[in-house]
N, C-alpha and C positions, 0 to 999 in steps of 0.2 A: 738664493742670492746672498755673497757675504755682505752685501751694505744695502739699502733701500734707494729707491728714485727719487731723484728731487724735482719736486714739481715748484714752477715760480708763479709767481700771484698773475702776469702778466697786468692788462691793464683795468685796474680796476673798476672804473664802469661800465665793464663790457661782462662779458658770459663766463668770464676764466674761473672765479669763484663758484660761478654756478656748475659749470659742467665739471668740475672739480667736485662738489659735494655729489653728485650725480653720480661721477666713476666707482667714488669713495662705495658707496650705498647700492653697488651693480656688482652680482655677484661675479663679474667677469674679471673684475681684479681681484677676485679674492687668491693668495700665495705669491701676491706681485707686491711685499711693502712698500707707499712712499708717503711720503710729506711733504706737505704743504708749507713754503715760505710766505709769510703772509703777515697779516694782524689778525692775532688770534680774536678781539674783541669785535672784528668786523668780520668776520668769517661767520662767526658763532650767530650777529645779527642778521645774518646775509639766511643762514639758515632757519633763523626764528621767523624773516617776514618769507617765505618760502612754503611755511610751513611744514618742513621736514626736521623727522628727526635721527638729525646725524651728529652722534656724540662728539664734540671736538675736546683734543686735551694738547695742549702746551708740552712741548721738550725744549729741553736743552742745548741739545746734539744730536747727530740723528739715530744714531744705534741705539736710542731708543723706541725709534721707531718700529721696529721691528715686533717687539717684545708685544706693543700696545695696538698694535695697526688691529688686530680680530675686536677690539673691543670699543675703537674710536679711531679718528682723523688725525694723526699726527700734524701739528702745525709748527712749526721753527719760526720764531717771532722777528719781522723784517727791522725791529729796530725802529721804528717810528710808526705813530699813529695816520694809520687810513681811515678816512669818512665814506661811511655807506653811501656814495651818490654814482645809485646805477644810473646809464646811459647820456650822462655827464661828465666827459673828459675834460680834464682840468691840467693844466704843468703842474699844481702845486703838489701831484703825487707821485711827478718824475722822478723826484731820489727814492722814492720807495721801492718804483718799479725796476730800477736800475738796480738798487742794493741789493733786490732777491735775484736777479739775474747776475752779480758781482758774486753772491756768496753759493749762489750753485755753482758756479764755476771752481770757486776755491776745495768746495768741497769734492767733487769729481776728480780734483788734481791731488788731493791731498788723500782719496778712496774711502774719504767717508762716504760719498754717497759714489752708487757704481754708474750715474749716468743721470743725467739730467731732461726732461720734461719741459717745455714753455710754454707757458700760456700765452696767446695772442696779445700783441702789444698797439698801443695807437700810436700812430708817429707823427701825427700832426701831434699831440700833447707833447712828447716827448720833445718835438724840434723848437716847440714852442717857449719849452725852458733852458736849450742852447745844446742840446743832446746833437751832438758833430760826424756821426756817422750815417752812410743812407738806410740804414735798417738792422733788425735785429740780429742776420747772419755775421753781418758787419763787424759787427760790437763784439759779436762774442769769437770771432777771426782776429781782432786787436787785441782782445784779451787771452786768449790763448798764444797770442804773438806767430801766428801762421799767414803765411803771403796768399793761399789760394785756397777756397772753401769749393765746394760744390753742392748744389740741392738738388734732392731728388726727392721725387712724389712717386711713393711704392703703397701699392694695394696687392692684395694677394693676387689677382688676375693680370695686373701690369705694373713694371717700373719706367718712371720719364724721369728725363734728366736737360731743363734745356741750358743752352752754351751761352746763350745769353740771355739775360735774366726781365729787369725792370725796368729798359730803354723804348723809346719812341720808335716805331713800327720802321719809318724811316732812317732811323741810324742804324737796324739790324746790318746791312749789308756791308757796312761799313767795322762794325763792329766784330767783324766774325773774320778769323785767322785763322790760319793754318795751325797755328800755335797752341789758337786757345780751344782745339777740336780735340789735337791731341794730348793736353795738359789735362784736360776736363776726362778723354777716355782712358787716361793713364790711372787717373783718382777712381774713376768707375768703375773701372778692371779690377783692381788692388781692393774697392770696398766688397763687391762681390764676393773677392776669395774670404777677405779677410770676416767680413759682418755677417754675409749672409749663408756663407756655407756650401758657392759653388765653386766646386775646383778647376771649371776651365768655362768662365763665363764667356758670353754669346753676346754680341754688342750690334744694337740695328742702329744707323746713322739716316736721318731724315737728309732731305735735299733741303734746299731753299725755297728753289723756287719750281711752283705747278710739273707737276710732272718730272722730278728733280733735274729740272731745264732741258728736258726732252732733247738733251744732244748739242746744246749749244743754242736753239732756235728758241727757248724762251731764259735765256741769261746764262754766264757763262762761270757763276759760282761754284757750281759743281764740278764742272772741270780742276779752275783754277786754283780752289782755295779748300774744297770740302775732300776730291782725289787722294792728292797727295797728303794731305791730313791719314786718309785710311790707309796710304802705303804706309805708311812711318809706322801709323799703330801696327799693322800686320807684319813689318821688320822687326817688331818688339813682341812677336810670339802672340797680340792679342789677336784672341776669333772674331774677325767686325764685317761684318755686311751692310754694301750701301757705294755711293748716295740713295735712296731707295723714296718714293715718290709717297709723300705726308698722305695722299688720299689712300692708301693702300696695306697700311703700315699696322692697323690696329684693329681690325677683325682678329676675332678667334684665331683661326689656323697660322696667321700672319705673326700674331704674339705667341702663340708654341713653338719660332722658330728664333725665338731671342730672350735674354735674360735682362734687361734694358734697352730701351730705346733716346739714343741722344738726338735732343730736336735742334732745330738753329736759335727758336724763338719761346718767347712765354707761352704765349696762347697756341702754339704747335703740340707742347709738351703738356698743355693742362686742359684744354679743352678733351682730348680725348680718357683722360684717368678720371676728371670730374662727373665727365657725363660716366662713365661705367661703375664709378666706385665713389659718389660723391659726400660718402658718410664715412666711409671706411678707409682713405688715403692719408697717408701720413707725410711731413714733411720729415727728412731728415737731411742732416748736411753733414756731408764726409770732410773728409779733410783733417779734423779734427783732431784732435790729441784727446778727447775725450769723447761718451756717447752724448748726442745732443738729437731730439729728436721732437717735432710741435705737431700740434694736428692740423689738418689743411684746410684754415680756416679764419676770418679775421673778428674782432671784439664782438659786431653782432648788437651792438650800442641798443637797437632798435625790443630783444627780445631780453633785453638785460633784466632782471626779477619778476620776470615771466613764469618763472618753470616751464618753459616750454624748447629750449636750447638742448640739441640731444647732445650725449656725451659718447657718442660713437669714435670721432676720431681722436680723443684725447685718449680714452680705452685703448685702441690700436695701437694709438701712439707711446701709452705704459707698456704694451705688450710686448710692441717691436724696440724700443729701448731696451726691457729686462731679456729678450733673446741675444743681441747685440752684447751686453754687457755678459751675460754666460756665456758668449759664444770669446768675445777676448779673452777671459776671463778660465778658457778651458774644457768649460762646463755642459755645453750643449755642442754635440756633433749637427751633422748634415741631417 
């Protein structure tokens, strides 16, 4: 890699520190350099009551990081003092948490760092101090100045992708276009060839409803609104099969014949990757002008200076950032 990953503090009384010292100290990143944006002084105590020993040392920039990563924790200092108070979300460490998410961004844009890492953030803290967007995808879609993001939840055995994200069970139906089926599988298509290294991706489209409305007799979304969503993508040269029936869609044989699957809803698209992959799934959001990539997972308040938080999908989540960024980047084929 010519630049390192940037990892952000996310929220800090939650697990982000810890499963961060965790990855650092797992020989599974080892050739993957990144850094930590944080307070080096709470990092360091974050590891002393732990009782681990993970060298941490201070930079300046991150192209240092590289050099020192075989021998300690690169940390880029967030600019303001954080207090050690695991599983205690507080607003008063909103601008902290904002500034390390504010300067991986800069840094990604600017190729210091070749992609960016997030730690899980809280957002009842964050709205608490007048933080104005509904979530972390959000923020980091304004600041890159991009109109439409997508997430997806990829583990090596499956990719989900749902079209509508954090709404009430009852607005799905409402919420779901023709539009927004094909804007979403146009961004899926394009991240496929472009991040993951298939040249002619395979796209499965879930129905809405039971048995993807069995013909009309249990709702008439699939006809009306989910159809001609898939003509349009299939006019535009993508491979897409479907509306195809949520109960059927995610056995073995059924995921060998697609490279994502786009759901309607949250719990369509997560229920199935969590239960098969629930340590190893990573979130990532396309759309991006940069790599941006979390682990699938939130603070975790509850097991915060436990040592006992795995650092499974933050691993993944270095791993599959530094291929994404070799793979813009050149560097990694198919």
């Amino acid at each position: 890699m010519s630049a390192p990953i940037a990892v952000t503090m996310g929220e800090p009384a939650g697990i982000g520190g810890e499963i961060t010292l965790a990855a650092y100290h797992d020989r599974r990143t080892r050739g993957r350099a990144f850094f930590l944006i944080d307070d080096p002084d709470r990092v360091a105590a974050l590891a002393a009551r732990l009782g681990w020993s993970v060298p941490i040392e201070t930079i300046a920039r991150p192209s240092e990081a590289s050099a020192l990563f075989a021998r300690a924790l690169p940390v880029l200092p967030v600019g303001r003092r954080v207090p050690l108070a695991l599983g205690n979300p507080t607003p008063a460490t909103a601008e902290a948490v904002l500034a390390a998410i504010d300067t991986a961004v800069h840094l990604c844009r600017t190729g210091e760092a070749s992609g960016m890492v997030t730690n899980p953030i809280q957002k009842s803290a964050l709205l608490s101090a007048g933080f104005a967007h509904p979530g972390h995808t959000e923020y980091l879609a304004a600041l890159a100045g991009v109109p439409r993001t997508v997430m997806m939840l990829a583990a090596p055995m499956l990719r989900v992708v749902p079209v509508t994200i954090h709404i009430p069970l009852k607005d799905v139906p409402t919420a779901l276009t023709t539009r927004e089926i094909v804007e979403t599988g146009r961004i899926v298509a394009r991240a496929l060839r472009a991040d993951f290294a298939i040249a002619s991706p395979r796209l499965a489209v879930a129905g809405l409803n039971p048995h993807a409305g069995e013909d009309g007799k249990i709702g008439l979304e699939e006809r009306e609104v989910i159809a001609p969503a898939l003509e349009q993508l299939r006019a535009e040269g993508i491979d897409v099969a479907g509306p195809l029936s949520g109960d059927t869609m995610f056995h073995a044989s059924a995921r060998a014949r697609y490279d994502a699957a786009l759901c309607m809803y949250h719990d369509q698209a997560l229920i199935p990757i969590k239960t098969l992959a629930f340590d190893e799934g990573v979130n990532v959001t396309l759309g991006l002008p940069f790599v941006r990539t979390s682990p699938d997972h939130g603070t975790a308040l509850a097991l915060a200076g436990t040592g006992t938080a795995r650092p499974d999908s933050l691993i993944a989540a270095l791993t599959l950032a530094a291929e994404i960024a070799g793979r813009r980047q050149g560097r990694i084929a198919a």
